[in-house]
C-alpha positions in Angstrom: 21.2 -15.8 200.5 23.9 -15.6 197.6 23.2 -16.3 193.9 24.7 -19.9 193.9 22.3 -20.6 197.3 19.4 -19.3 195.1 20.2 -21.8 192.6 20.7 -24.9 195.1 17.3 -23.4 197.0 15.3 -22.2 194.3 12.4 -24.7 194.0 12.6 -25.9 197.2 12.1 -22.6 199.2 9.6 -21.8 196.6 11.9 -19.0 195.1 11.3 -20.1 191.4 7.6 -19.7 191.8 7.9 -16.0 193.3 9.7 -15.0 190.6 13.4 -13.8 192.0 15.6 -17.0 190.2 14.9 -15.7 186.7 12.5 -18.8 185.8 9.2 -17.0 184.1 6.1 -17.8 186.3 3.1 -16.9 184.9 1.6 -15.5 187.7 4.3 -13.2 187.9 3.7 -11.9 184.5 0.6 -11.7 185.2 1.5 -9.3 188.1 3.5 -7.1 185.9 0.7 -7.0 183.1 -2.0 -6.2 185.6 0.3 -3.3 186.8 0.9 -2.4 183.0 4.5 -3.3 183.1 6.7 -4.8 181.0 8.5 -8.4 181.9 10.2 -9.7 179.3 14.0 -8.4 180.2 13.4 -9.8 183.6 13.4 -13.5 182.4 16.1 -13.4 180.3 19.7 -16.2 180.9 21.6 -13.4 183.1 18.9 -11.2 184.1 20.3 -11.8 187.4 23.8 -11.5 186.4 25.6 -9.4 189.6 22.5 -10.1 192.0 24.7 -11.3 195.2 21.9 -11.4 197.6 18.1 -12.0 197.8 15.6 -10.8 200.9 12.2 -13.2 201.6 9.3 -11.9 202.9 8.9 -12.0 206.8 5.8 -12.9 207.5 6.7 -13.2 211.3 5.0 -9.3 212.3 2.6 -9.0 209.4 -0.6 -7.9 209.7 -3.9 -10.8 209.9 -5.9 -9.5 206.8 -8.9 -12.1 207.0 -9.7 -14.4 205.8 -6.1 -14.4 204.5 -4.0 -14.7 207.6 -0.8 -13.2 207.6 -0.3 -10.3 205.0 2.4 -7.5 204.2 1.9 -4.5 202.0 5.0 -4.3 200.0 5.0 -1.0 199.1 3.0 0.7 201.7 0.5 2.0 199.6 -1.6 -0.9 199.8 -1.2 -1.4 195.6 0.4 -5.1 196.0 -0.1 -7.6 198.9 2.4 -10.7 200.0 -0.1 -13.5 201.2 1.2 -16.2 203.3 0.4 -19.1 201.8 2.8 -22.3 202.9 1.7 -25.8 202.0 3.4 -26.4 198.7 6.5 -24.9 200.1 7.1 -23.6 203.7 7.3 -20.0 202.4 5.2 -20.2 199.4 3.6 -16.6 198.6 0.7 -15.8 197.2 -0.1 -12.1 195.9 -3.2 -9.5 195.7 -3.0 -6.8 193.3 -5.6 -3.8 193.7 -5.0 -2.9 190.0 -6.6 -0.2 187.8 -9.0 -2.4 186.8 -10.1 -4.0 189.7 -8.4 -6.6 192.6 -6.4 -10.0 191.2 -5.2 -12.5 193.6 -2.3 -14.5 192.1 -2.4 -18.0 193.7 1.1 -19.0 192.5 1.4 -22.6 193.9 -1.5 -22.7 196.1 -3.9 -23.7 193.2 -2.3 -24.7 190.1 -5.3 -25.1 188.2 -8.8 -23.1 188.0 -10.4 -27.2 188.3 -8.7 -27.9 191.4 -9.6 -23.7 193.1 -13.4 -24.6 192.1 -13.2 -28.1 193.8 -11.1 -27.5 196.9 -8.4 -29.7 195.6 -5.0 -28.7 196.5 -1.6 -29.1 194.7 -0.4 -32.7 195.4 2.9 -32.0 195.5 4.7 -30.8 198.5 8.1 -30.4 198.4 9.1 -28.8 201.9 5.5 -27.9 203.0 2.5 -29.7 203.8 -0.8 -31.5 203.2 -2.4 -29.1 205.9 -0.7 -26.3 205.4 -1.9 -26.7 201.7 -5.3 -27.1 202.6 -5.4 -23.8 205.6 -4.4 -21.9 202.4 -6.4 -23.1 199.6 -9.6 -22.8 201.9 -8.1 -19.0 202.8 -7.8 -18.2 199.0 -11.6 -19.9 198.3 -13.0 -18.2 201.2 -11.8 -14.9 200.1 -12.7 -14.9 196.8 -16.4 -15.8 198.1 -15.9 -13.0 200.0 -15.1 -10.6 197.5 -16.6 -12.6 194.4 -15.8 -9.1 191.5 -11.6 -10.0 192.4 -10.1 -11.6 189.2 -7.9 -15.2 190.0 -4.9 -15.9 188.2 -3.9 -19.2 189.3 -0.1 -20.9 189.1 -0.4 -22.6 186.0 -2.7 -21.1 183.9 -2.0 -19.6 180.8 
């Protein structure tokens, strides 16, 4: 995908929300800060200035890590985990960070709100994904995080 795709595509392949178009998403800084890093020169009018392609996450081989479903280890180190989590968008992502400080799953667009995580209500908006697929990964996300109750949740749109 080119820059100029990225900008046609952004919100409607989800890229905005996973943080590769230059739009700050707070659960992106929230990745960064749990990680100790610094975001602030990522977010910036031209921080992508020169950037001619962008690579998405194949979720097509990845391992089943339950009750999440599909899962890739970025790094290999098992540090920071892709989560597939379509229903907002087809190829929305959600993330798991085994920080310092202990585990935090960042939703992104799979529950905007802490409200709608603690009442099962998924985003309402759907843009190229689904109603169902929205709900398969809202009920993954909740059914993890009964699972493993001490992992902190940042959640798309909280501050």
């Amino acid at each position: 995908m080119t820059a100029g795709e990225l900008g046609d595509r952004r919100h409607d392949r989800g890229l905005d929300h996973a943080g590769r178009s230059g739009h700050p998403h707070h659960a992106l800084h929230a990745l960064l800060a749990a990680l100790g890093g610094s975001y602030g020169a990522l977010f910036y009018e031209d921080a992508l200035a020169g950037v001619t392609d962008f690579e998405e996450i194949d979720f097509s081989a990845a391992a089943l890590m339950p009750p999440l479903g599909p899962s890739v280890d970025l790094f290999g180190d098992g540090s920071i985990w892709a989560i597939a989590t379509p229903g907002h968008t087809v190829g929305h992502t959600s993330y798991l960070v085994v920080a310092k400080g202990g585990p935090v799953l960042l939703t992104g667009d799979a529950s905007h709100l802490r409200w709608g995580f603690e009442h099962g209500v998924a985003p309402g908006k759907f843009n190229d994904g689904s109603a169902e697929d929205a709900r398969k990964s809202l009920d993954a996300l909740r059914a993890f995080v009964r699972q493993f109750p001490g992992v902190k949740v940042v959640f798309g749109h909280s501050r």
